[in-house]
C-alpha positions in Angstrom: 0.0 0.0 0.0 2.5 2.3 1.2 4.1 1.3 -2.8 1.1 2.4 -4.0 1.3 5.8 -2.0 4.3 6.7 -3.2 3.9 6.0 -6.9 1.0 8.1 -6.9 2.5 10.7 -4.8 5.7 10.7 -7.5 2.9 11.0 -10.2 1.1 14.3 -8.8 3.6 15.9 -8.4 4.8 14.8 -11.7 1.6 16.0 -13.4 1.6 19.3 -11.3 5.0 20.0 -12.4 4.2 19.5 -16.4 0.8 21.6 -16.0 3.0 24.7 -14.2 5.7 23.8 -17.0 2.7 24.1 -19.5 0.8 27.3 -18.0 4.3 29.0 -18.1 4.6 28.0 -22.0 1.7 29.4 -22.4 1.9 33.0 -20.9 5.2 33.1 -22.6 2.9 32.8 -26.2 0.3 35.0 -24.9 0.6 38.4 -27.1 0.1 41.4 -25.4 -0.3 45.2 -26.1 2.8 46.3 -25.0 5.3 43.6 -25.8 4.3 42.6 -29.3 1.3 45.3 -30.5 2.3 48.8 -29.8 5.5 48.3 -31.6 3.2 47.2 -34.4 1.0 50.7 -34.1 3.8 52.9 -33.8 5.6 51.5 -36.8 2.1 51.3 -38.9 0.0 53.3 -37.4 0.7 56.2 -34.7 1.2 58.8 -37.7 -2.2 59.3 -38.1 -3.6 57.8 -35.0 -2.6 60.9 -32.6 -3.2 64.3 -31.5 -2.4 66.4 -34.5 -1.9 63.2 -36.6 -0.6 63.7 -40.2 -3.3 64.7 -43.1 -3.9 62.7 -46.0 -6.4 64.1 -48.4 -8.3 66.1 -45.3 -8.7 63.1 -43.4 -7.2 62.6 -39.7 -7.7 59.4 -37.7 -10.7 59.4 -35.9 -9.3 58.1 -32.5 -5.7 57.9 -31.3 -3.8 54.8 -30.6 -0.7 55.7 -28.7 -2.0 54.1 -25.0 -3.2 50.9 -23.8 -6.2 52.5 -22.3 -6.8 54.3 -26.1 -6.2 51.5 -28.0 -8.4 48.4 -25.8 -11.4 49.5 -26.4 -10.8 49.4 -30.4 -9.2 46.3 -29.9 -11.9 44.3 -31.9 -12.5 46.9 -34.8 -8.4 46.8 -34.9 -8.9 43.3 -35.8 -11.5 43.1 -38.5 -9.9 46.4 -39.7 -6.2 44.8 -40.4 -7.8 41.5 -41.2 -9.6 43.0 -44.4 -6.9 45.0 -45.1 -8.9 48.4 -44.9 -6.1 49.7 -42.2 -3.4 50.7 -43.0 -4.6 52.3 -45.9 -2.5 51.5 -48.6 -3.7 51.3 -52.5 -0.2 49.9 -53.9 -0.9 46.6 -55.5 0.1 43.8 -53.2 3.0 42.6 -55.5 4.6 46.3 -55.1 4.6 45.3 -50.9 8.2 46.8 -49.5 9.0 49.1 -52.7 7.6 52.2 -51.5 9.1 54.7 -48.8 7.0 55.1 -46.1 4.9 52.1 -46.9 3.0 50.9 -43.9 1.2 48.0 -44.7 1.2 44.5 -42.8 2.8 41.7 -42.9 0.7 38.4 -42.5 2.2 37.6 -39.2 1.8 41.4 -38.0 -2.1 40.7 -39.0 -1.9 37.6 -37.3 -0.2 38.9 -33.8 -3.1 41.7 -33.9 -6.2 39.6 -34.4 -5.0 37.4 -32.3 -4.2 39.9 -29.3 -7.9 41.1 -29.8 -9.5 37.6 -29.4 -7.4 36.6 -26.6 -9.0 40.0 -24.0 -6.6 42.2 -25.0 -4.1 42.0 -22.1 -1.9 44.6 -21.5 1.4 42.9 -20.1 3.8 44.7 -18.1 4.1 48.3 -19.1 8.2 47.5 -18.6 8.0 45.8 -22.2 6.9 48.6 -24.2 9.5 50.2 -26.8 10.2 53.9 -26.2 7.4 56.3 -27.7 7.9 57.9 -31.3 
């Protein structure tokens, strides 16, 4: 009995040990804004997304997206935004992608990373992660 004890003692704390290893794997894969989205925005997006954002045509961006706080409530329309391809705007054929200066549209993965980051809850991470402001 006392076997039989031990062996399944030895296999809790077996299984506990994988399922911390696991949990740990995956908040290492979670996204989050400031780790892997607000580089994104800042690179793609920031220009017109701000106070006093640059003009194209007349038009400024409706909402800013420089903050956590400015940018999780849009999370969602961020999303289906990037995932059609509406934001950036950018009317370059797609075989011209990376031959224009100043082009800002996404890469696959970037697209990915985003909608992703939205369907997850948004999490912000740790502040301590973010790149330095443009």
């Amino acid at each position: 009995m006392s076997k039989n004890l031990a062996f399944l003692g030895s296999l809790a704390a077996t299984l506990f040990l994988g399922l911390a290893a696991a949990s740990g794997a995956n908040d290492a894969a979670t996204l989050t804004f400031y780790r892997e989205v607000l580089p994104i925005l800042q690179e793609n997006c920031q220009e017109c997304h701000r106070e006093a954002g640059t003009s194209y045509g007349g038009l400024l961006a409706p909402m800013a997206l420089r903050t956590y706080e400015e940018v999780r409530p849009w999370a969602k329309s961020i999303a289906k935004a990037v995932t059609s391809r509406e934001m950036p705007p950018w009317d370059a054929h797609p075989k011209h992608r990376g031959v224009f200066l100043n082009e800002r549209s996404l890469s696959d993965d970037q697209i990915e990373m985003l909608v992703r980051w939205a369907s997850s809850g948004s999490p912000a991470g740790a502040a301590s992660d973010a790149p330095p402001a443009k």
